[in-house]
ZATORTI-474102 format. One line per field, with one value per atom (N, C-alpha, C): x, y, z; residue in one letter; atom name. Coordinates in Angstrom, 2 decimals. Layout:
REM residues N
east = X | ...
north = Y | ...
up = Z | ...
code = A | ...
site = CA | ...
//
This chain:
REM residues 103
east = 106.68 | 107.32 | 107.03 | 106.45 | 106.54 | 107.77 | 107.35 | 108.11 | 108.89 | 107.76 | 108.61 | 107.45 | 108.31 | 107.77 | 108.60 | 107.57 | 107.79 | 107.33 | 108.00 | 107.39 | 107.65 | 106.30 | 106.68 | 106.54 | 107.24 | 107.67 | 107.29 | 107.34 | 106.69 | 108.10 | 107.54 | 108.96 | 109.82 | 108.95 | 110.27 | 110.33 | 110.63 | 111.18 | 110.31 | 108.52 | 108.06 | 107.48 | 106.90 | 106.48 | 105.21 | 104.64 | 103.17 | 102.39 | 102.89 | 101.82 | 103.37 | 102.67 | 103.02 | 102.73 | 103.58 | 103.02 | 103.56 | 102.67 | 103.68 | 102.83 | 103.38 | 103.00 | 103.89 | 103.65 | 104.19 | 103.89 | 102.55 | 102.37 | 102.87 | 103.28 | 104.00 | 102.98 | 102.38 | 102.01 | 102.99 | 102.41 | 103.43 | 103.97 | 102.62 | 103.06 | 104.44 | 104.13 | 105.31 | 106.53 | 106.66 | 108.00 | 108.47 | 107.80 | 107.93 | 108.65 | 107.74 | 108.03 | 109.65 | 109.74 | 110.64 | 112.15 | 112.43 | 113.02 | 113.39 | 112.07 | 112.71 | 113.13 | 112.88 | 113.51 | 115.01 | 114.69 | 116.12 | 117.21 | 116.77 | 118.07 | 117.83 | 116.65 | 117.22 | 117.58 | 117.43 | 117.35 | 119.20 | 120.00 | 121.50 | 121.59 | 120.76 | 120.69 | 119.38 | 118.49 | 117.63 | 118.46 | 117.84 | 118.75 | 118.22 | 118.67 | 118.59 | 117.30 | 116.39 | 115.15 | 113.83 | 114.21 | 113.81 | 113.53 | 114.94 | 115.11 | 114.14 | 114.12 | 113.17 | 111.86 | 111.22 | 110.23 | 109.59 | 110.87 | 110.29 | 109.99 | 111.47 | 111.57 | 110.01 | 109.66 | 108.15 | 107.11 | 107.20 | 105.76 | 106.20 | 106.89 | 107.19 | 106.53 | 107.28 | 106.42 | 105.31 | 104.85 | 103.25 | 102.49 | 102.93 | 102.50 | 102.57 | 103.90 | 104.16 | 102.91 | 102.43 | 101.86 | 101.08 | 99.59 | 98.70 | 98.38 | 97.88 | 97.65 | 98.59 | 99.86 | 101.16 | 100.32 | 100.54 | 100.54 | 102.08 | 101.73 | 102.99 | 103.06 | 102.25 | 102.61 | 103.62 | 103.01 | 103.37 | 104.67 | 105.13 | 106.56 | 107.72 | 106.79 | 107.88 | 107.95 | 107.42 | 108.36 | 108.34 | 109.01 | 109.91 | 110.75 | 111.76 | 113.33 | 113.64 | 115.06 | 115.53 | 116.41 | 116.89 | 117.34 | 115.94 | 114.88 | 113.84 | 113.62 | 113.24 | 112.25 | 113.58 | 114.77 | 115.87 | 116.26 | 115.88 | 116.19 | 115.15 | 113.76 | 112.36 | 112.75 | 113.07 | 113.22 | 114.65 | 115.51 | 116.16 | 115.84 | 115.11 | 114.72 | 113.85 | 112.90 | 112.28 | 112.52 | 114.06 | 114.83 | 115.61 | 115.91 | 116.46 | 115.73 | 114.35 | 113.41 | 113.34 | 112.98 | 113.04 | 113.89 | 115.27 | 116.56 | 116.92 | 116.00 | 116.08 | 115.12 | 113.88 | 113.02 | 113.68 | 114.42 | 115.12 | 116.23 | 117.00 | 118.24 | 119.38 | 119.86 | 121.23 | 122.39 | 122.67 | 123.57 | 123.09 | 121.75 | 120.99 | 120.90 | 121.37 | 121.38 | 120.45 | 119.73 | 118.16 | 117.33 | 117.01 | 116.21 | 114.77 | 113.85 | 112.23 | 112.01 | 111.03 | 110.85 | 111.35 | 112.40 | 113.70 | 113.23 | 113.62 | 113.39 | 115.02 | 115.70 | 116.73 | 116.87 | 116.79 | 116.75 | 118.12
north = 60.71 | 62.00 | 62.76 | 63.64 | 64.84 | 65.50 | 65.72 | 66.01 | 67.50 | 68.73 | 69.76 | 69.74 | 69.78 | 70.11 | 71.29 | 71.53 | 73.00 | 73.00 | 73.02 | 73.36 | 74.51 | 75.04 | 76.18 | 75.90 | 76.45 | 75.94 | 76.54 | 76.81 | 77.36 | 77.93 | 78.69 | 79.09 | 78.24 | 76.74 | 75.86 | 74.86 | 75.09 | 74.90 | 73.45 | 73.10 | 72.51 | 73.02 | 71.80 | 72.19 | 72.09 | 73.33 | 73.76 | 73.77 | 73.62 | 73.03 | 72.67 | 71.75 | 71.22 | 71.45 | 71.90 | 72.26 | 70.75 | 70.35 | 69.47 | 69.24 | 69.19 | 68.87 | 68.13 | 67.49 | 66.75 | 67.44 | 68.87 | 69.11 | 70.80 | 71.53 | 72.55 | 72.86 | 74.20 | 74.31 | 74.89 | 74.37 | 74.76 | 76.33 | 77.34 | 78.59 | 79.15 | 78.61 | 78.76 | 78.19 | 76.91 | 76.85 | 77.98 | 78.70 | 79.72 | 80.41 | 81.16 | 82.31 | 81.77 | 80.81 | 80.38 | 80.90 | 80.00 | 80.31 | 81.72 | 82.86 | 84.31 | 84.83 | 84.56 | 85.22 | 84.20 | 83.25 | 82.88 | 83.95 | 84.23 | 84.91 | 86.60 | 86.66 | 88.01 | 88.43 | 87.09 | 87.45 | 87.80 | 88.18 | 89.03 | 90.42 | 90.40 | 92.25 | 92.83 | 91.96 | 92.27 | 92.92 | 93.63 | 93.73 | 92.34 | 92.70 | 91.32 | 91.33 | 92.38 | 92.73 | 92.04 | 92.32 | 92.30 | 90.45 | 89.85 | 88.77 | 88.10 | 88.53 | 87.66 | 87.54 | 88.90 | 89.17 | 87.76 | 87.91 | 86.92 | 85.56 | 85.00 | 84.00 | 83.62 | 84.79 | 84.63 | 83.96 | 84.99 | 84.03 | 83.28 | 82.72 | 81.20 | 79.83 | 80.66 | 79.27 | 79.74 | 80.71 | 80.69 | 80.62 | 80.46 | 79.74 | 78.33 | 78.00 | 76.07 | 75.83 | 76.61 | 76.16 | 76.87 | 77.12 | 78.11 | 78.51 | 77.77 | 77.99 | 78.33 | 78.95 | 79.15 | 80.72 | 81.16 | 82.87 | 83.73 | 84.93 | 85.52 | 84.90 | 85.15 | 84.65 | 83.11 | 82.37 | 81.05 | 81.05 | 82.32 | 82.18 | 82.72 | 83.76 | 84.01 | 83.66 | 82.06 | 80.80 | 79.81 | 79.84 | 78.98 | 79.45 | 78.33 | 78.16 | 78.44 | 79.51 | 80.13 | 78.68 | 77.59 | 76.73 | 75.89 | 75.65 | 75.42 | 75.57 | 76.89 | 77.97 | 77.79 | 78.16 | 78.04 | 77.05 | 75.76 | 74.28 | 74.38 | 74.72 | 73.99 | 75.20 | 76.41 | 77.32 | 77.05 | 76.00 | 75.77 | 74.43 | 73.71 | 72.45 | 73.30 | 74.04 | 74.39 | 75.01 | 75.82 | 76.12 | 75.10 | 74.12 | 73.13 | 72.32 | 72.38 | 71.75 | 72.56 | 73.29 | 74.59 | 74.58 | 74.38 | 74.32 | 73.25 | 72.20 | 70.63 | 71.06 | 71.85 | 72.11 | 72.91 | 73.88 | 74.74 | 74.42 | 73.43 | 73.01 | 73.92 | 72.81 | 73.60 | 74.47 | 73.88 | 74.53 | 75.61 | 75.29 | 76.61 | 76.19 | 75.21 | 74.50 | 73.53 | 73.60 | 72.39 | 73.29 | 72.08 | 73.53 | 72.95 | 73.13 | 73.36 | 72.24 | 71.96 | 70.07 | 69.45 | 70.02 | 68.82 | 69.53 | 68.47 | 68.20 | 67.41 | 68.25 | 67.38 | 66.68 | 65.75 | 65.10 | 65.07
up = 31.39 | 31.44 | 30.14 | 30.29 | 29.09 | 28.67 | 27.05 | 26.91 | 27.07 | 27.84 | 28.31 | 29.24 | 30.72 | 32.15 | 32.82 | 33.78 | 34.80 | 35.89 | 36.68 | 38.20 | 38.85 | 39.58 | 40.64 | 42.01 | 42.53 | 44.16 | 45.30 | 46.45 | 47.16 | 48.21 | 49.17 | 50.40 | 50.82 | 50.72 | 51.56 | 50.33 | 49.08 | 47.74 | 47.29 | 48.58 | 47.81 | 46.14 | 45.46 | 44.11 | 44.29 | 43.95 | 43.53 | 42.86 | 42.02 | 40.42 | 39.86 | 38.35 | 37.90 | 36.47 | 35.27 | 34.08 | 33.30 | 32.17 | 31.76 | 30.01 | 29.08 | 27.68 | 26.60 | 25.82 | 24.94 | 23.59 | 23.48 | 22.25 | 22.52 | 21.24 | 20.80 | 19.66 | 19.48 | 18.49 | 17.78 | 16.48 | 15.14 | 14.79 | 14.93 | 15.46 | 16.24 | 16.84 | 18.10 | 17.89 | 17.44 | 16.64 | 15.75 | 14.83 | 14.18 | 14.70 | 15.51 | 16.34 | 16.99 | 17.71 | 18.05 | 17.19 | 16.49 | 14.90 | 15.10 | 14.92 | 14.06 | 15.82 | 16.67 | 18.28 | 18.40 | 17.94 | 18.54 | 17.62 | 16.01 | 15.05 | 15.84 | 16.62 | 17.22 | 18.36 | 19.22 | 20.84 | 21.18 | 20.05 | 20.72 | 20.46 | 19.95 | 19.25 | 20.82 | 21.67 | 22.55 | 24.22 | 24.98 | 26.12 | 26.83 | 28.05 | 28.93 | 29.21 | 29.56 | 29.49 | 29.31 | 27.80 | 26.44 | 26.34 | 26.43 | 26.16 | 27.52 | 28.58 | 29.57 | 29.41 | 28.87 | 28.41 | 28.00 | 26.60 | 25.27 | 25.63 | 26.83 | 27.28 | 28.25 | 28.85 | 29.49 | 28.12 | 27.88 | 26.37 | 26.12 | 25.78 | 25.34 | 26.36 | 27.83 | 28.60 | 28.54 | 28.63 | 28.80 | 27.23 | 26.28 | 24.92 | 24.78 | 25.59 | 25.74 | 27.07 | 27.86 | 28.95 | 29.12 | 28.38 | 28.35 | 29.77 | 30.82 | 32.24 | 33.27 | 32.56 | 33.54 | 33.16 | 34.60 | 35.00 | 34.90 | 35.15 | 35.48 | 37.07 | 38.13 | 39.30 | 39.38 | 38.52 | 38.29 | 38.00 | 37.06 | 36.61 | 37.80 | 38.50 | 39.68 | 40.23 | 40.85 | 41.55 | 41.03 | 39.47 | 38.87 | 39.65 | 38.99 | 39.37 | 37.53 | 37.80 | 36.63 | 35.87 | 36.51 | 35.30 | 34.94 | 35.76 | 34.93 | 34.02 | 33.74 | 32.63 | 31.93 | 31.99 | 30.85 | 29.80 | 30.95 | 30.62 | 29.39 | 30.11 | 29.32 | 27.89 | 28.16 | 26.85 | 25.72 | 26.48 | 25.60 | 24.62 | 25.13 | 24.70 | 23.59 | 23.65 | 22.59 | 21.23 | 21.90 | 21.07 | 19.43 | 21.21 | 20.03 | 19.16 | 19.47 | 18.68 | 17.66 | 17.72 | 16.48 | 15.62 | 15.93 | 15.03 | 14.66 | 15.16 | 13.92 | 12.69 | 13.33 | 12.01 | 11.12 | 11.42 | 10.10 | 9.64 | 10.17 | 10.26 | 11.04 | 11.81 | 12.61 | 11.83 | 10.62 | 9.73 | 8.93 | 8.59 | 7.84 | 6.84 | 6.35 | 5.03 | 4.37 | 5.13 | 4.66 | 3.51 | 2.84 | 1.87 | 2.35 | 1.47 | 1.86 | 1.56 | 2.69 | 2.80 | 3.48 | 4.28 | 4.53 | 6.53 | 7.00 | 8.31 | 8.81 | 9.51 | 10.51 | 11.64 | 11.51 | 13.45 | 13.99
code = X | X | X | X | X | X | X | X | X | X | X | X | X | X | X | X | X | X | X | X | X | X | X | X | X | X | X | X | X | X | X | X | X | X | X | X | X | X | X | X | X | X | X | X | X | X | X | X | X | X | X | X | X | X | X | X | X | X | X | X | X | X | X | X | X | X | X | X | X | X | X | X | X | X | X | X | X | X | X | X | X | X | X | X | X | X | X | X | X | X | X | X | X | X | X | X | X | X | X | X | X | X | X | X | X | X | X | X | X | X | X | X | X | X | X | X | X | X | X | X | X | X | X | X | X | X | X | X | X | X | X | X | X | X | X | X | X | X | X | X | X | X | X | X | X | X | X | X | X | X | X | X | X | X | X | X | X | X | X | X | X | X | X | X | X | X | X | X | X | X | X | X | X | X | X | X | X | X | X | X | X | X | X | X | X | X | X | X | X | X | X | X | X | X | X | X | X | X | X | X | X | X | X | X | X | X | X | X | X | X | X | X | X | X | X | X | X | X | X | X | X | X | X | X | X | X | X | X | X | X | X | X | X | X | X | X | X | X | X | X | X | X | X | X | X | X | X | X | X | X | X | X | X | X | X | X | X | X | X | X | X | X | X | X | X | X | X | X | X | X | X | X | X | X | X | X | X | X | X | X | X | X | X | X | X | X | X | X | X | X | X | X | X | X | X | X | X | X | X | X | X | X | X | X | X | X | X | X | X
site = N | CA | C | N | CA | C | N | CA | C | N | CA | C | N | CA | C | N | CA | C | N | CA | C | N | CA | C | N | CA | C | N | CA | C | N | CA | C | N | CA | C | N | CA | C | N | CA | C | N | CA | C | N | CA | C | N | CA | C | N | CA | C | N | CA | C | N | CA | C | N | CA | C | N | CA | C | N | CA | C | N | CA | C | N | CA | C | N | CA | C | N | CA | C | N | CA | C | N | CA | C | N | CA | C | N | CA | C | N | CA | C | N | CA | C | N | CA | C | N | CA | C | N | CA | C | N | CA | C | N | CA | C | N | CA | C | N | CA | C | N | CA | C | N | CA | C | N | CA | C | N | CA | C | N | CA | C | N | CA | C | N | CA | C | N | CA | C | N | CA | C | N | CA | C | N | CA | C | N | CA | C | N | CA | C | N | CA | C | N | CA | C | N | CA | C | N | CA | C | N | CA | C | N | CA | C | N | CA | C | N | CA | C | N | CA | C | N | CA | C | N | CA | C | N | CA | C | N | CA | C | N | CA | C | N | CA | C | N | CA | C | N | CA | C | N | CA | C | N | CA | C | N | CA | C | N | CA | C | N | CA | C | N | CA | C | N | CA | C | N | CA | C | N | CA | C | N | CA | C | N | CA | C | N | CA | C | N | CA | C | N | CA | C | N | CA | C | N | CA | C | N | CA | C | N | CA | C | N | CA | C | N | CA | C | N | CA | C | N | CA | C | N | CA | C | N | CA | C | N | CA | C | N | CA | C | N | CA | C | N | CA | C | N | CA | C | N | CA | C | N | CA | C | N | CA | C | N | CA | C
//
C-alpha cells in the first residue's frame, strides 16, 4: 500500500484508474506549508482550486477529468494526509527551529 492513493470511479461506482505514490516532492511540501497558513482567508472556490494542484502535483498523470470522478472524501482524505505531512516538517506548534524535524 502506498503511501497516498486515489481512485476514480466510474457510473456504477466501479474504480477506474488507480493513482498511487509513496514519493512527495520536497517542493510541494513547501508549497503545502505557505497554502495551508492561507487557505481561511481563500473562498471555497479558491480553496478547491488549490486542493486540485496538489493531487495533480502528488499524481502527475491525474487529469482534471480524472478528478471529476474522484470521490470528495478521497481527494480530502489524500489532501489532508499531505497536509499533515507538511506540519511534522515545520512543526505542529510552530516552535521547531531550523534543523529540527517533528514526527
Amino acid at each position: 500500500m502506498a503511501r497516498f492513493e486515489l481512485n476514480t470511479y466510474g457510473a456504477n461506482d466501479e474504480v477506474l484508474k488507480h493513482f498511487e505514490t509513496d514519493k512527495v516532492r520536497w517542493g510541494v511540501f513547501m508549497q503545502a506549508i505557505e497554502v495551508e497558513e492561507s487557505l481561511g482567508k481563500k473562498s471555497a472556490a479558491e480553496q478547491f482550486e488549490l486542493i486540485n494542484a496538489f493531487m495533480k502535483k502528488i499524481f502527475p498523470d491525474l487529469t482534471d477529468a480524472d478528478l471529476e470522478n474522484a470521490d470528495y472524501d478521497d481527494v480530502m482524505n489524500t489532501f489532508k494526509q499531505l497536509m499533515h505531512s507538511a506540519n511534522a516538517i515545520k512543526g505542529t506548534n510552530g516552535g521547531t527551529g531550523a534543523g529540527e524535524v517533528k514526527n
